[in-house]
N, C-alpha and C positions, 0 to 999 in steps of 0.2 A: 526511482532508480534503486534498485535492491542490489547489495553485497551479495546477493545468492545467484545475482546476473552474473557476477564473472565466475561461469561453471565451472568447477574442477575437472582436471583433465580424464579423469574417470568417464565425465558424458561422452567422449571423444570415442569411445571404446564399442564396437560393432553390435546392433544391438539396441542401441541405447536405452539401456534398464535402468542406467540411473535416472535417466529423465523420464518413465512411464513411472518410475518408483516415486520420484518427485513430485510430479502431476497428481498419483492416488492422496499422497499423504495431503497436500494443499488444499485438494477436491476436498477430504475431512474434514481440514481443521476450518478452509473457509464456510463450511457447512455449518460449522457448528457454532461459530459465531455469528453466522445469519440468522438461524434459527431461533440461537437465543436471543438475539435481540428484537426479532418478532416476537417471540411469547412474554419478554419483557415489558414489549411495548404495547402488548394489548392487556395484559393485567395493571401496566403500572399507569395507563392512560398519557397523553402529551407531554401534561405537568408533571410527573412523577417520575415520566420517563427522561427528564433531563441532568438528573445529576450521573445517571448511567450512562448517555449517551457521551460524558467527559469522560468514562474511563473508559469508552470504546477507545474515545480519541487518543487518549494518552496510551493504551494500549499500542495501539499505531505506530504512534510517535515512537515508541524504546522498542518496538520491535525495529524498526526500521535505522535509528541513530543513536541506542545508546550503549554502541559497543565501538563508538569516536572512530569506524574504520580498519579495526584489529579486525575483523571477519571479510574484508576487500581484501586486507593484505595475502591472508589464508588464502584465499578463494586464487590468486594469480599467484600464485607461488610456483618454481618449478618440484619436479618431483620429490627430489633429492633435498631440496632447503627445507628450509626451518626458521620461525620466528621466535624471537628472545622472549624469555622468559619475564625480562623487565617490564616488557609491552604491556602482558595480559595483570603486572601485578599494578604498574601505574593506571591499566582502566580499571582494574579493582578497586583500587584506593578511590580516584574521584567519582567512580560511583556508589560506591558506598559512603561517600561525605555526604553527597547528595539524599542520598536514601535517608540517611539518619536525617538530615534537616526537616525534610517534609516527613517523617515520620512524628518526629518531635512535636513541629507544630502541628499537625492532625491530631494528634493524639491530646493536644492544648485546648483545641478548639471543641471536643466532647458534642458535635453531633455529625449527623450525616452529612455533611459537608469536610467535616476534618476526618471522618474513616476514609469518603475517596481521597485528600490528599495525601493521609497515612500510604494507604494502600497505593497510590500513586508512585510516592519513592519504593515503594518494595518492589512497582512490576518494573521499575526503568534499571534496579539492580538485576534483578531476576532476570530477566529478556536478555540482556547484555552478555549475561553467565551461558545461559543458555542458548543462543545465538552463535557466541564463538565455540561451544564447545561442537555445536553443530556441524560445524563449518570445516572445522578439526576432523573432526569425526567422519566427516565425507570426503573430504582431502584423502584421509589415510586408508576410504574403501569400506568404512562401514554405512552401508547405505541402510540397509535395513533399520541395523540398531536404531538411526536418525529418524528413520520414517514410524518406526514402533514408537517413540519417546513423544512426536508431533499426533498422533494418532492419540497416544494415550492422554497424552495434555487434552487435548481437544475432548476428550471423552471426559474428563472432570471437571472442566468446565463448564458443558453443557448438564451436565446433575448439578453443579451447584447452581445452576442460572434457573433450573425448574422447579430446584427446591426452594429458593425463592420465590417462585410464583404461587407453589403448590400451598406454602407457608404464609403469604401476603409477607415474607423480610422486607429489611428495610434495605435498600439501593446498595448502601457499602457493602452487604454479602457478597456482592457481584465481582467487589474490589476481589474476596480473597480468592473468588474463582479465579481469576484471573491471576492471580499468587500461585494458587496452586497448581494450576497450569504450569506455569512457568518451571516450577520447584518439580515437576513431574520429568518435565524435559532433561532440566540437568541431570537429575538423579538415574532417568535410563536411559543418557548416552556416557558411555565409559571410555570407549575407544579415542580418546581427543589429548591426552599428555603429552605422550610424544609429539605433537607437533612444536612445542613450546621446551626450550632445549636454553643453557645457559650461554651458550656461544651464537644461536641463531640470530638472525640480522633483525632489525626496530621494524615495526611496524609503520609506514609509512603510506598513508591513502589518505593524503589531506586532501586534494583536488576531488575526488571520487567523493567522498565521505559531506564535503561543503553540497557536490553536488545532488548528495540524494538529503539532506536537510531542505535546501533550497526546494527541492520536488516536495519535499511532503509537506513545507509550508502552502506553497502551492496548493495541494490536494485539500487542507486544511484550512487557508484563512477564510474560505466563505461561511464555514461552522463559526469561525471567532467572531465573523463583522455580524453575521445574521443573528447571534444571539445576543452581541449587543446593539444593534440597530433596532430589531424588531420581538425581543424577547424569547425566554426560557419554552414556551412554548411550541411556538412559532419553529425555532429550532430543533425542536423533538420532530415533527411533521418532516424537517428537510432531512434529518439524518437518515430517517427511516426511507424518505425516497432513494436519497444518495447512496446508501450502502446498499439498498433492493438495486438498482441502476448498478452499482460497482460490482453484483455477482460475477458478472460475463469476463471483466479486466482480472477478478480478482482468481478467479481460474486460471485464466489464458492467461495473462501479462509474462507470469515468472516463465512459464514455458516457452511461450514465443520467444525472450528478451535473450534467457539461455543459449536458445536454436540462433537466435542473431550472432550472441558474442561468440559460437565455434563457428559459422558458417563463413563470417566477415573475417575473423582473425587468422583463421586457416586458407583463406582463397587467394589465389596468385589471381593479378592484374586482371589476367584473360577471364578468370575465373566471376570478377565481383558482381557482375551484369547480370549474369545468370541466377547468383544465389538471391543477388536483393530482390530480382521480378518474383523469384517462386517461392520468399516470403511474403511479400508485398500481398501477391495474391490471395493467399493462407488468411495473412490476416483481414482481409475486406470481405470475404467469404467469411470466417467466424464472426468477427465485428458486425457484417451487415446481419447476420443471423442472430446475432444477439440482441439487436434492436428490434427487428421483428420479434422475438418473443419477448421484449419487454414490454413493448408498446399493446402487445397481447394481454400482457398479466396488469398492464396498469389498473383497468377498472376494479382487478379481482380483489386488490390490495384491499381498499379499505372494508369491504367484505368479511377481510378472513381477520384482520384486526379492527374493526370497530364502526363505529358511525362517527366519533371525535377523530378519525385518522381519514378523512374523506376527499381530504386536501393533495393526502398521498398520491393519489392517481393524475391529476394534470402534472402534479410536480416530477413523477416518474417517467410518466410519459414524455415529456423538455428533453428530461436529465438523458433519456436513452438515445437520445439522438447522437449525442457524442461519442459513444462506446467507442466505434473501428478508430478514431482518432485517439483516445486514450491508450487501445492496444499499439498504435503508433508510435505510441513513444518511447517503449524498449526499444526499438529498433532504432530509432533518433540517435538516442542516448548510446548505443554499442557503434552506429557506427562512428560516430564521433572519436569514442574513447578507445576502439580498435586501431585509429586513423592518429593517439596518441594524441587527444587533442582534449583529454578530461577537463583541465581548465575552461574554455570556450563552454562545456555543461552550463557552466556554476553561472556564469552572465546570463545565457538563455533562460535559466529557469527562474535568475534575480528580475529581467524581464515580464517576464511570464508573471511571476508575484505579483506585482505593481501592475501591470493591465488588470488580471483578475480581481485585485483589489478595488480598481478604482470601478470597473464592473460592478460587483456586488454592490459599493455602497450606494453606485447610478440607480438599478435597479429595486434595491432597498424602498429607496421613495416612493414606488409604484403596487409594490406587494411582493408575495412571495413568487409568483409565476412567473412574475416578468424578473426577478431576481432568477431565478432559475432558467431562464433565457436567455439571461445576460451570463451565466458561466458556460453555456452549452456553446453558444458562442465564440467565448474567448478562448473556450479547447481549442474548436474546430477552427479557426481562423492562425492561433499562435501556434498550437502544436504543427498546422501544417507548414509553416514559416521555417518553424526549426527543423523540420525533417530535409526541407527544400536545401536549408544550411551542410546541414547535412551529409545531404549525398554529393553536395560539393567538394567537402573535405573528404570524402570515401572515392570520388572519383568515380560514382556512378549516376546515371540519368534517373532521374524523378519522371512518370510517364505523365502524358499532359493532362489525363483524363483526371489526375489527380485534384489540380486546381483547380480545376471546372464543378467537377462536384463540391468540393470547399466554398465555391462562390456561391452555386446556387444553396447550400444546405445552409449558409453563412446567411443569405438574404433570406429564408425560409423564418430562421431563429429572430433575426433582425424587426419582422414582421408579426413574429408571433408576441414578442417583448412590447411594440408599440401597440396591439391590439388590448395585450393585458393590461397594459399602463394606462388605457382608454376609460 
């Protein structure tokens, strides 16, 4: 769940430029951290590749929660308000405690272990700065500026990610790309003060803000169990499926999630039937087409990075089964929290945590395949549970065809895990 889901009312506007504007800049910057993390992963091989594949994750993690909610509150604001000024200096303050702690001891620990924790608290300040001022800045109608700033991060990034390769560096360079990315964004988005005023009202997206934590633990605890279950290794091979597998969401999701929260939040009663079927559709059309070309590209993978990355290909292959369910879950998540019902998130996705968990470490025992069986799974089985929840609270029909495929793609995974496990 992304603070960038509750569009600003700007998307609302005939046209919708902000959202093809959105979609180009996303299309970049998810590029460019795909990309480099292929050329990482074929020069720095499995082992080498996993102290980088933590500050993907950490990456992640502060783009997505380390701005505590200040960028939810922006995002639903009506035209006219304004958020306090107090807001954006109390997330200042505790994250830059934060920053300075892991800086300190990164910088204690003197090898490539303490530069990514260094670098760690710098991208979870930085992301936060640069997040909210985004968020400002699109509120207020600077859409371009937003999308040149995400463009241009994305573009230093990917040079510092190759001049590491090109160099043989050492992993924590990668930390400062990712610094400077960040540091790129703030500095060329300007348009973002006024929104932040001394009388403006507190920032307030606690329920929201638990809820998109809880999601990206989710998204995340099978990286933490699988690399201590089954090693540093072994977790370089999943990441590189996972995020090749996550290109299609990592596109679509924010667009879809968008189209959801004006579609749901704007439609009268008469209206909700209509709009949910003709995203519904949208999305099973892209999702299923997503899976078709992944399960296409799976052999190509270890190919284009290596013969130690060989593994990539059944694992991607699992992992793509899930896609249209994962696209699912913007739409879950808006129509609930359109329906005023953000709290009910935070249980669903504390749920969802604890199945996936208890998945991974089942499948653990068996290997990496049948591990990656067992999350393909728990998407497509839990996420379809919570959309069903769902369209209860929205007040609209769930079509039957829905469960039916869930079961059988459900027993498909089921059987592919006890195969592997064999």
């Amino acid at each position: 769940m992304d603070a960038a889901e509750n569009a600003p009312a700007a998307l609302e506007r005939p046209g919708g430029g902000l959202l093809r504007w959105l979609t180009f800049s996303r299309i970049i910057d998810q590029a460019a951290l795909g990309l480099a993390s292929l050329l990482l992963a074929r020069v720095l091989g499995p082992d080498g590749f996993a102290l980088v594949a933590v500050l993907f994750i950490v990456n992640s993690l502060a783009v997505q929660v380390s701005d505590f909610g200040v960028g939810f509150a922006v995002y639903r604001l009506a035209p006219s308000r304004r958020i306090a000024r107090r807001s954006l200096e109390r997330l200042r303050l505790v994250d830059g405690v934060l920053a300075l702690v892991a800086v300190a001891g990164g910088l204690g620990l003197r090898s490539s272990t303490g530069a990514v924790i260094a670098s760690a608290g710098l991208i979870w300040l930085l992301s936060a700065e640069a997040y909210v001022r985004k968020a400002a800045a699109l509120k207020l109608g600077a859409v371009r500026e937003v999308v040149t700033a995400e463009i241009g991060g994305a573009g230093l990034f990917f040079a510092a990610c190759v001049a590491v390769t090109i160099t043989a560096g050492a992993p924590g360079w990668v930390g400062v790309g990712f610094v400077g990315k960040h540091v790129v964004e703030c500095l060329l988005v300007r348009t973002w003060p006024a929104m932040f005023t001394a009388g403006g009202e507190r920032a307030r997206s606690r329920d929201e803000w638990l809820g998109q934590v809880m999601t990206y633990l989710v998204a995340n605890v099978d990286y933490l169990l699988i690399g201590w279950l089954m090693g540093a290794e072994v977790l370089s091979v999943y990441v590189i499926a996972f995020r090749f597998a996550s290109a299609v969401p990592a596109f679509l999701a924010t667009p879809i999630t968008q189209s959801a929260f004006i579609d749901f939040a704007s439609a009268s009663p008469a209206q909700r039937q209509a709009r949910y079927d003709a995203l519904l559709r949208r999305i099973w059309i892209l999702g299923g087409s997503g899976t078709v070309l992944l399960l296409v590209m799976a052999p190509v993978l270890p190919r284009v990075l290596g013969a130690a990355w060989e593994e990539t290909a059944p694992v991607l292959a699992i992992l793509s089964i899930a896609v249209p369910w994962r696209l699912l879950l913007g739409t879950t998540v808006a129509q609930a929290i359109t329906a005023g019902r953000a709290r009910v998130v935070v249980g669903w996705e504390t749920a969802r945590l604890v199945g996936t968990a208890i998945l991974v470490v089942a499948g653990a025992r068996f290997g990496l395949r049948t591990t990656a069986a067992c999350v393909s799974l728990g998407t497509v089985v839990i996420l379809t549970g919570e959309h069903a929840m769902s369209c209860r609270l929205r007040g609209v029909s769930m079509p039957r065809w829905l469960p039916a495929v869930t079961g059988a793609v459900a027993s498909t995974l089921a059987a592919v895990a006890v195969m592997t496990a064999a």
